[in-house]
C-alpha positions in Angstrom: 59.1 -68.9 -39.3 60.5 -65.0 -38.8 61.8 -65.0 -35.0 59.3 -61.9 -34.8 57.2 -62.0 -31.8 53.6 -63.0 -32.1 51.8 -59.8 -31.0 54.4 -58.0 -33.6 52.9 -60.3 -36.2 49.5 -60.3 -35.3 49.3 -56.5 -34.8 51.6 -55.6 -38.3 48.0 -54.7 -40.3 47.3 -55.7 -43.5 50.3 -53.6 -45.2 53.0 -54.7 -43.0 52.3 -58.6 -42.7 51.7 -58.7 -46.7 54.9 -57.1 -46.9 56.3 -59.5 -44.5 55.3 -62.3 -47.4 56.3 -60.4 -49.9 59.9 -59.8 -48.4 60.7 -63.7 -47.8 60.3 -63.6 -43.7 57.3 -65.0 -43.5 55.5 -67.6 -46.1 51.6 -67.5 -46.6 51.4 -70.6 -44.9 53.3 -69.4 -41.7 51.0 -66.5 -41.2 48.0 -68.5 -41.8 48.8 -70.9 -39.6 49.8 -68.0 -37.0 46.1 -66.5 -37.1 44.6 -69.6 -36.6 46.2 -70.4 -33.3 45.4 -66.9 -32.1 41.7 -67.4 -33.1 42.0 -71.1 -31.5 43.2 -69.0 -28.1 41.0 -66.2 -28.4 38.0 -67.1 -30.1 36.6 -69.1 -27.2 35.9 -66.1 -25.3 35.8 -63.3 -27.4 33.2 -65.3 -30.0 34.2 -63.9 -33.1 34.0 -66.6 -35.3 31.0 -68.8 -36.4 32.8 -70.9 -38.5 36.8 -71.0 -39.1 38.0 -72.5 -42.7 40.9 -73.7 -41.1 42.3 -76.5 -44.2 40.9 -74.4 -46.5 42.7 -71.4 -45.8 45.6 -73.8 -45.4 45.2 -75.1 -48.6 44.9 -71.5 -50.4 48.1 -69.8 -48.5 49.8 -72.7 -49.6 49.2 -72.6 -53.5 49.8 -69.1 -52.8 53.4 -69.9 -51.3 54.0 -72.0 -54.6 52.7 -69.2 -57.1 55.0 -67.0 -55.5 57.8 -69.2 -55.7 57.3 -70.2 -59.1 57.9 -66.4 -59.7 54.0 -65.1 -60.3 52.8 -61.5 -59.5 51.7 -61.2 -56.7 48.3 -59.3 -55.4 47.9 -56.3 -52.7 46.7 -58.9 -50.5 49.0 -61.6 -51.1 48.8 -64.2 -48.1 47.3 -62.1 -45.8 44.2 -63.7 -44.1 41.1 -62.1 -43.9 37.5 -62.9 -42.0 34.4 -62.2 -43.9 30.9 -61.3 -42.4 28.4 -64.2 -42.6 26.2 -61.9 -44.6 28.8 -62.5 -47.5 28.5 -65.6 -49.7 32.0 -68.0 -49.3 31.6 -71.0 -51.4 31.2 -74.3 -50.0 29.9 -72.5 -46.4 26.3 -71.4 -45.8 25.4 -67.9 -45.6 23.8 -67.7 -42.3 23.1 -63.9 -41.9 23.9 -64.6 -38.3 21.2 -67.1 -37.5 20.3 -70.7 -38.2 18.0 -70.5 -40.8 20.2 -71.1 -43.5 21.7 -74.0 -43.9 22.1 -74.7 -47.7 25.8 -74.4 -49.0 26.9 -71.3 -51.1 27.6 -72.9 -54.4 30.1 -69.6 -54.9 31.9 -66.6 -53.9 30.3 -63.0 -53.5 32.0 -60.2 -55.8 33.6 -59.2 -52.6 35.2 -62.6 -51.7 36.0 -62.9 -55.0 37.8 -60.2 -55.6 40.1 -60.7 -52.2 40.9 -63.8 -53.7 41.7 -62.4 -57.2 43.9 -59.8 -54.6 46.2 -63.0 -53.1 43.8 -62.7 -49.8 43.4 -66.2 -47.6 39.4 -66.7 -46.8 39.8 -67.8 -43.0 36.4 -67.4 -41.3 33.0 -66.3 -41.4 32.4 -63.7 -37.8 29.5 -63.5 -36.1 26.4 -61.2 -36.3 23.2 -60.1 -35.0 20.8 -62.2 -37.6 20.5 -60.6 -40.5 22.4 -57.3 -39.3 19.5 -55.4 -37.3 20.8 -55.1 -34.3 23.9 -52.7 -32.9 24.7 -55.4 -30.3 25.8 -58.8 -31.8 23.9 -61.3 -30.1 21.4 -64.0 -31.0 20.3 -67.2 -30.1 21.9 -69.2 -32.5 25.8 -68.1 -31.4 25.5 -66.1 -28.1 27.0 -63.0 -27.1 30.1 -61.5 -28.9 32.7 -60.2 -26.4 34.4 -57.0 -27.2 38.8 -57.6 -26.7 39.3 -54.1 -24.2 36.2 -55.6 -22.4 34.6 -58.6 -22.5 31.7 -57.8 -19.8 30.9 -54.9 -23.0 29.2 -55.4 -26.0 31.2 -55.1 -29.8 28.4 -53.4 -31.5 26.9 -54.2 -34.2 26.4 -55.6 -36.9 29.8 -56.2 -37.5 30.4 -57.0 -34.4 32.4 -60.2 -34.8 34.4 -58.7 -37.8 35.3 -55.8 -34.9 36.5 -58.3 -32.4 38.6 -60.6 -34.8 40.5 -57.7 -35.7 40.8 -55.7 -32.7 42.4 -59.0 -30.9 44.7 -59.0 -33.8 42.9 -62.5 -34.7 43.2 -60.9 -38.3 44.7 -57.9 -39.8 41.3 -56.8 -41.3 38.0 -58.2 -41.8 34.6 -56.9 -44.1 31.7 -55.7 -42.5 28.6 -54.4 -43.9 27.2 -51.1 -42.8 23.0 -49.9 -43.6 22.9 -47.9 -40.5 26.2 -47.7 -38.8 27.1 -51.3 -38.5 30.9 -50.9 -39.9 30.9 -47.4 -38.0 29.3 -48.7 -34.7 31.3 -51.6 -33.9 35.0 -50.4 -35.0 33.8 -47.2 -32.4 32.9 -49.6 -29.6 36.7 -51.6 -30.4 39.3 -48.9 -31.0 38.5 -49.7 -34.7 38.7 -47.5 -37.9 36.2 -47.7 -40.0 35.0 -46.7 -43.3 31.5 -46.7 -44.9 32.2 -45.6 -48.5 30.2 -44.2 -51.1 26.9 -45.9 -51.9 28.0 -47.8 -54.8 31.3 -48.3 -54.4 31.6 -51.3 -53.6 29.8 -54.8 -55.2 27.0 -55.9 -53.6 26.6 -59.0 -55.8 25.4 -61.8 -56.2 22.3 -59.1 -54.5 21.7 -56.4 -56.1 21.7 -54.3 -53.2 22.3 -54.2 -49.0 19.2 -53.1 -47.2 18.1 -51.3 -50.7 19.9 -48.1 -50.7 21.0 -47.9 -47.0 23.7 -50.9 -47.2 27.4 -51.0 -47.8 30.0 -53.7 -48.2 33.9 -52.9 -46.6 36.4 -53.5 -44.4 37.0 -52.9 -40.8 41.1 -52.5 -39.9 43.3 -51.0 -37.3 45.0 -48.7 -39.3 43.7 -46.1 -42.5 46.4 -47.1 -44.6 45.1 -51.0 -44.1 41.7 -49.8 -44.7 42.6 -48.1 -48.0 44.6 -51.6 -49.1 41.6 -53.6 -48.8 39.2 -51.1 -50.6 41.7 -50.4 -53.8 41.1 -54.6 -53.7 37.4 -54.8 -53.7 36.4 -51.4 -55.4 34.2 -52.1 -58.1 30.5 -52.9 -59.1 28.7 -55.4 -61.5 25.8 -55.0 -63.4 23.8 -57.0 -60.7 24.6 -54.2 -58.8 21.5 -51.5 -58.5 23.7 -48.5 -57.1 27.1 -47.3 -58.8 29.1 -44.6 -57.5 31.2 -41.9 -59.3 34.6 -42.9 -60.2 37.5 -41.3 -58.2 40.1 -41.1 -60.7 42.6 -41.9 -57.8 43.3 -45.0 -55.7 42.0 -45.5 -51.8 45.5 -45.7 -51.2 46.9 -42.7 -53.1 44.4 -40.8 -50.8 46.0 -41.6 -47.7 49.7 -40.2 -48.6 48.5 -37.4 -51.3 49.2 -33.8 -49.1 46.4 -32.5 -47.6 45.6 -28.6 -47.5 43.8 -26.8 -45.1 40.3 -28.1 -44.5 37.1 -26.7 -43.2 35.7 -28.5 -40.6 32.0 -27.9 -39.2 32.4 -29.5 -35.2 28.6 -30.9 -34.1 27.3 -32.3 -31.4 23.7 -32.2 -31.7 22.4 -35.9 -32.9 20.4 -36.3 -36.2 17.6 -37.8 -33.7 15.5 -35.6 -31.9 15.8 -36.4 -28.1 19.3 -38.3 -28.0 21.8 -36.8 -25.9 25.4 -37.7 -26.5 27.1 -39.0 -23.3 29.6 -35.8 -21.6 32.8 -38.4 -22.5 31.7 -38.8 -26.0 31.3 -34.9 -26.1 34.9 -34.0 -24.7 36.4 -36.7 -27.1 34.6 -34.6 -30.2 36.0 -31.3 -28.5 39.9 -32.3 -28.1 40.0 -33.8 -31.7 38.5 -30.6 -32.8 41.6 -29.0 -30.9 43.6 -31.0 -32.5 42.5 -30.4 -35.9 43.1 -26.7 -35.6 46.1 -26.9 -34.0 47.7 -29.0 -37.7 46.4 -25.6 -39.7 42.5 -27.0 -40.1 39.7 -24.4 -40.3 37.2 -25.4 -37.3 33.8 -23.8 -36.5 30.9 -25.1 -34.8 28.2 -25.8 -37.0 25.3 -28.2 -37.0 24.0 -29.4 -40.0 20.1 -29.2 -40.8 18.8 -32.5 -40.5 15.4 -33.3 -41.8 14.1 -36.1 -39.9 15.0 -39.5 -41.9 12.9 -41.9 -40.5 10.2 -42.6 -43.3 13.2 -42.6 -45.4 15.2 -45.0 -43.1 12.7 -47.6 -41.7 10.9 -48.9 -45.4 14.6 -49.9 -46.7 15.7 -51.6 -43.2 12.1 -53.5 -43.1 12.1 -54.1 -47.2 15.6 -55.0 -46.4 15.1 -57.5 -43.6 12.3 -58.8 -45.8 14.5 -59.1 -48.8 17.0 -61.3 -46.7 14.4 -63.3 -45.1 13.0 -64.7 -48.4 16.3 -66.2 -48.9 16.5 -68.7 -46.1 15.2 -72.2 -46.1 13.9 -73.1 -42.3 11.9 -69.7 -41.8 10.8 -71.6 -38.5 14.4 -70.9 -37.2 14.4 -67.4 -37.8 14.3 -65.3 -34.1 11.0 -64.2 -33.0 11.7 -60.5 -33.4 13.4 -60.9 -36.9 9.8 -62.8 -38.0 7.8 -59.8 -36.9 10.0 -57.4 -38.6 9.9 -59.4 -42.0 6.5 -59.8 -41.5 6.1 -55.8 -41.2 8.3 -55.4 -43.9 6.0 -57.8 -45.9 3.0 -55.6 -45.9 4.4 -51.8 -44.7 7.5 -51.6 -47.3 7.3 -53.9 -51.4 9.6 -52.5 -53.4 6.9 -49.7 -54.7 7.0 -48.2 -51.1 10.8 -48.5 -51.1 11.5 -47.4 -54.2 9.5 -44.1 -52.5 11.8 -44.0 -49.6 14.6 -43.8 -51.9 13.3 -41.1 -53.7 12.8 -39.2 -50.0 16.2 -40.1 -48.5 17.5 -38.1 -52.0 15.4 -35.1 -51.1 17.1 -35.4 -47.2 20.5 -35.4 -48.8 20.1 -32.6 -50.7 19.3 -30.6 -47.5 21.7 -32.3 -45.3 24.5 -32.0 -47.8 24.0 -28.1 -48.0 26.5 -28.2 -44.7 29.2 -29.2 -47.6 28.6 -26.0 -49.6 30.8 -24.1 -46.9 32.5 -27.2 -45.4 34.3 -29.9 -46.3 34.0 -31.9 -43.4 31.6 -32.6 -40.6 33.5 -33.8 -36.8 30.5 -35.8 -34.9 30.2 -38.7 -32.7 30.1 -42.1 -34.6 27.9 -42.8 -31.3 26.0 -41.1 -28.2 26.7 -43.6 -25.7 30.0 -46.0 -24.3 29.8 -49.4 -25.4 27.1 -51.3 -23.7 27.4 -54.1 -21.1 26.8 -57.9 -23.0 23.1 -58.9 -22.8 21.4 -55.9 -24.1 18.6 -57.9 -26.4 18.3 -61.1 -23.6 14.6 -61.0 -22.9 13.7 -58.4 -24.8 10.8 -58.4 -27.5 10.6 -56.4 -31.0 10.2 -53.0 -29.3 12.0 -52.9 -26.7 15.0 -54.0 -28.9 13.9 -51.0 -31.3 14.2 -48.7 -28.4 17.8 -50.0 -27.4 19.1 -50.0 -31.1 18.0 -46.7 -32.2 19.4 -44.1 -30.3 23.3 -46.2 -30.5 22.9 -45.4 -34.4 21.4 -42.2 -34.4 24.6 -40.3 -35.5 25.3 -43.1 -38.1 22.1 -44.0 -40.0 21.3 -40.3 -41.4 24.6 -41.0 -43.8 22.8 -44.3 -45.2 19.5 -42.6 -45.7 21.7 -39.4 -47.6 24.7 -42.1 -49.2 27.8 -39.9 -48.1 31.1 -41.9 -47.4 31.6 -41.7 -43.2 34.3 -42.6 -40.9 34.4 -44.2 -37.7 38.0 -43.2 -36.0 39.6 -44.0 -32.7 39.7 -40.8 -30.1 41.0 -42.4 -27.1 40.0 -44.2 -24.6 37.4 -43.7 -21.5 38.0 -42.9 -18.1 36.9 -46.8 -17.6 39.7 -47.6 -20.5 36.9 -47.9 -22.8 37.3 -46.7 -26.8 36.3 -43.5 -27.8 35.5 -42.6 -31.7 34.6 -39.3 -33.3 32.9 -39.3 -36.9 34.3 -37.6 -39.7 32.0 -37.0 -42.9 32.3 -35.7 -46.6 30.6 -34.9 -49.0 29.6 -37.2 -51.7 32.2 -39.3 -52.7 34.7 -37.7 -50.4 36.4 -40.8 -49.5 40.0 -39.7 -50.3 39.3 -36.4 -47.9 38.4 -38.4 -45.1 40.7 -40.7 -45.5 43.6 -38.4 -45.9 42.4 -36.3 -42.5 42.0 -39.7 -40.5 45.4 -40.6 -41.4 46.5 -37.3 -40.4 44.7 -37.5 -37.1 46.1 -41.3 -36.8 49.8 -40.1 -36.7 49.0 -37.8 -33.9 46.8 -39.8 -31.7 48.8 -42.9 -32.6 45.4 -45.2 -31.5 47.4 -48.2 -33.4 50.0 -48.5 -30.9 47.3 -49.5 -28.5 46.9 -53.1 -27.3 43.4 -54.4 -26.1 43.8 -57.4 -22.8 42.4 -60.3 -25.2 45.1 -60.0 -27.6 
C-alpha cells in the first residue's frame, strides 16, 4: 500500500483517491480495505452504518483490481467506495428505510446502485436514517442516535443523516442521500457537508417511480463540489419507471464546475419561506459574510426576498402519500414506529394519489410565483437552515406532534424548493462560535445545476471548508 498517511487517504474525495487507483499507488482493494478499518474505528460511536458489506465490497474492489490489470476501461468511479442510504435497494441486503420492518432481501440493485457499479464504484454499506426519511434528526428505535463527527453530543440531521457522518469522518469519500424536504441539504449543513439536491428528475428513482411523489430526489452528499459533480455525471439519468424527467443539460456535472463563470446576480434573503421562523443571529451573519464575499469576486448582490406563497397544502399530501407509499412496502407493519403508523395512516385517508396528484398541480402554480425572483436573478443566497445543529435526542419521548413541531421549522428554508423542483445547494460557511458548521443555501432557477455548482466551487476555493478536519476522523 502507498506510504500516504491515512487521513491523506481518507480525506483525498472521490476525484483524488480514484485517481490514486487509477495512477498505480493504490489498488481497489487497498483502499477498500482502508475505509473499512476507519468505519470499524469510527462507526462505533459515530453510528453511521446499519449494515457494512464488508466481503462483498472486498470481493468487488478485487475483480475490479483484475479488470484493470487485464487492461479494461476503467469507470469515473473506479475502486472508490461508496455508502448508500438504506432507502436505496442493494441486492442481497434488505431495504430497511431506516427501521425494522423490512426484512425481506432486495432481489436487485436500484438504478442508482446500479449505475455506480456500471461507474467502477465499491457498494460498502447501507447508513443509517430516520425510518422512512421523515424526520431532520436521524434517530429511531431500531438503530439509535446518529452522532455527528465535529460533535457527537449534536445531532447529523436528517434524513441523510448517516450518509453525512460516513463522509464527514472521511469513513467514505462520498455517499447518496435522498432529499424530499431538505434531507441531502439539512444534514451535509449540520456536518460541514456540500450538498446538492438536483433538478426534479434528474436523477433515477427506480425500481419506484418516484421519492415522496414529486418532493423526492436521489444524490450524493461529498466534501468537495468537484466530488459531487463526479458522482452525478455517474448516476444522471432516468428510466421509464421513472414518473418525473428533467430537461437535458447538454453539458456534464463536471464540465460545470471548471467552465468560467461571469458575473452573476445574486438576490441575498434572510426571511424564511415559513411564516414565524426566525433564523438564528450566527446563521444570519454566516449568509451576510458570504454575500461579502460574493461581491468582493465581481458578483452582483442585492437584498431581495423572494415571494413565497405558502406551500404547505402542496408540501404535506406528497410527504403523507409519500410515507404511505413506502409503508405499503414493508412486511411486519407491527414494527413500524408508533409515529410513522399514524402518519401512514393519515396519509391513507387525507392524501390517494387523486389528492396528490392535486398537490402537484399546486406546488406548479407556487413555482411559477416563487421562480419569478429568477426573472431578474440568477441566484438566491439563504440559509440551508434557521437553527445550529441540535443536541442528540431531539424525537426521545416525543409523540407525532411534537416531532412535527421539532422537524418543521429545521426544514423550513429547504422544503419550498421540493414543493417548486429547483436544483438547491447546501454549502459550508464556516464554523460557529461553538466550532459548530455553518451552511448558506444557494438556489437557481430550474435546472440551474451547472450555475450553482460553478458559484459553490468558486466560493469553495476561497473559504477552503475542505481543508477542515472534524475530531472523529
Amino acid at each position: 500500500m502507498t506510504d500516504l498517511p491515512d487521513s491523506e487517504v481518507a480525506f483525498a474525495g472521490v476525484v483524488g483517491q480514484a485517481e490514486l487507483i487509477r495512477s498505480g499507488q493504490l489498488s481497489a482493494r487497498e483502499l477498500t480495505e482502508h475505509a473499512l478499518r476507519r468505519i470499524e474505528r469510527l462507526n462505533p460511536t459515530l453510528n453511521a452504518f446499519t449494515r457494512v458489506l464488508a466481503d462483498e465490497a472486498i470481493a468487488e474492489a478485487t475483480r475490479l483490481d483484475e479488470r484493470q490489470a487485464s487492461g479494461d476501461a476503467v469507470g469515473l468511479l473506479h475502486g472508490v467506495p461508496i455508502a448508500i442510504k438504506d432507502e436505496n435497494d442493494v441486492a442481497g441486503t434488505p431495504t430497511t428505510y431506516g427501521g425494522a420492518a423490512v426484512t425481506r432481501i432486495a432481489n436487485s440493485d436500484s438504478e442508482v446502485v446500479r449505475r455506480l457499479r456500471d461507474a467502477g464504484a465499491v457498494i460498502i454499506g447501507k447508513t443509517t436514517m430516520p425510518e422512512f426519511g421523515i424526520w431532520p434528526f436521524t434517530e429511531t428505535a431500531a438503530h439509535g442516535y446518529t452522532r455527528n463527527p465535529w460533535n457527537t453530543t449534536v445531532s447529523t440531521g436528517g434524513s441523510s443523516g448517516g450518509t453525512a457522518a460516513a463522509v464527514a469522518s472521511g469513513m467514505v469519500a462520498a455517499g447518496i442521500g435522498g432529499d424530499g424536504g431538505g434531507s441531502i441539504r439539512l444534514p451535509s449543513a449540520f456536518c460541514g457537508l456540500f450538498g446538492l439536491k438536483a433538478q426534479r428528475g434528474r436523477v433515477s428513482t427506480a425500481p419506484n417511480g418516484n421519492l415522496w411523489r414529486s418532493l423526492g430526489t436521489l444524490g450524493p452528499l461529498t466534501r468537495s463540489v468537484e466530488d459531487s459533480a463526479l458522482v452525478y455525471d455517474a448516476i444522471i439519468g432516468t428510466t421509464p419507471v421513472d414518473d418525473y424527467r428533467a430537461e437535458p443539460l447538454g453539458a456534464r456535472f463536471t464540465e460545470g464546475v471548471v467552465s468560467p463563470l461571469h458575473p452573476l446576480r445574486i438576490a441575498v434573503s434572510t426571511r424564511c419561506p415559513v411564516r414565524g421562523v426566525t433564523p438564528a443571529p450566527e446563521v444570519v451573519a454566516g449568509v451576510r459574510a458570504v454575500a461579502e464575499m460574493l461581491s468582493a469576486l465581481g458578483h452582483h448582490v442585492d437584498e431581495h426576498d423572494p415571494r413565497y406563497p405558502d406551500a404547505t397544502a402542496s408540501f404535506l399530501p406528497q410527504v403523507l402519500g409519500g410515507v404511505r407509499d413506502e409503508a405499503l412496502r414493508v412486511d411486519r407493519p407491527d414494527l413500524l414506529e408508533k409515529r410513522t403508523r399514524a402518519l401512514s395512516s393519515i396519509g391513507r385517508i387525507a392524501s390517494p394519489r387523486r389528492v396528490g396528484r392535486a398537490a402537484y398541480r399546486r406546488g406548479q402554480r407556487i413555482a411559477h410565483t416563487v421562480n419569478q425572483v429568477f426573472d431578474t436573478y440568477d441566484i438566491v443566497l439563504m440559509p440551508t437552515t434557521p437553527a445550529l445543529p441540535r443536541r442528540i435526542g431531539q424525537l426521545e419521548g416525543t409523540g407525532l406532534l411534537s416531532a412535527v413541531r421539532k422537524a418543521l421549522p429545521i426544514a423550513a428554508y429547504c422544503s419550498i424548493w421540493n414543493v417548486c423542483g429547483n436544483p438547491a445547494a447546501a454549502v459550508p460557511a464556516g464554523f460557529s462560535t461553538d466550532g459548530l458548521p455553518l451552511s448558506v443555501q444557494l438556489v437557481s432557477r430550474p435546472n440551474g445545476e451547472l450555475t450553482i455548482l460553478s458559484l459553490a466551487h468558486q466560493l469553495e476555493g476561497r473559504i477552503g471548508w475542505t481543508n477542515s478536519r472534524p475530531p472523529q476522523a
